[in-house]
matplotlib code that plots the C-alpha trace (Angstrom):
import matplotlib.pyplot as plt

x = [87.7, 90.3, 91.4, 94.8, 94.6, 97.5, 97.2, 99.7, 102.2, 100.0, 99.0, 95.6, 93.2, 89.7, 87.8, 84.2, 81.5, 80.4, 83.5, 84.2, 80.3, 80.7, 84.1, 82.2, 85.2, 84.5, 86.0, 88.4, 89.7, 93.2, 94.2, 97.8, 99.1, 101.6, 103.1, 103.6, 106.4, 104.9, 103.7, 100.0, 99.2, 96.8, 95.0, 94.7, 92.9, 94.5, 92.9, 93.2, 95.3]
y = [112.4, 110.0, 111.0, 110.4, 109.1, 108.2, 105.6, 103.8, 105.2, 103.6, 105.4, 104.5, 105.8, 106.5, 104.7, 106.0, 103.8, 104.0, 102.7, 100.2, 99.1, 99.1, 97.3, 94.6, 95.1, 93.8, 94.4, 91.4, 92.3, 92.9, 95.6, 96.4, 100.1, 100.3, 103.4, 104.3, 106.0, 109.2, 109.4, 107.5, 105.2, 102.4, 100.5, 96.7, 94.0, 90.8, 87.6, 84.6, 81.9]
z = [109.7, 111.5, 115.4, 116.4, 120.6, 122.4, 125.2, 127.4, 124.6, 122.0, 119.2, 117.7, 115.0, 115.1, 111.5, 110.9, 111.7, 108.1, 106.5, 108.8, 108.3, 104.7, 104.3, 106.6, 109.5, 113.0, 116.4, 115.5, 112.2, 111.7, 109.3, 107.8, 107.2, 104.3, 103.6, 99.6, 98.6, 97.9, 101.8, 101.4, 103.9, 102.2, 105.1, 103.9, 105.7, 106.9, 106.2, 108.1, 106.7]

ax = plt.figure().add_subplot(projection="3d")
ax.plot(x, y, z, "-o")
ax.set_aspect("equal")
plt.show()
């Protein structure tokens, strides 16, 4: 499950421990939300070039 927060008119999202764990993200990774046309939102990690 994924929790909505607002802060300081922010809105940020909550990714479980396990995924992130598994998908080898840190506290410094950068991630990319794109939206698919039928309403999806596909979270992509951004690599550094």
């Amino acid at each position: 499950m994924v929790k909505v927060v607002v802060n300081n008119s922010q809105y940020k999202i909550t990714i479980p421990k396990e995924l992130a764990e598994a998908k080898g993200w840190k506290k410094s990774t950068r991630l990319r939300f794109i939206e698919t046309p039928d309403g999806s939102i596909i979270l992509k990690e951004m690599h550094k070039e």
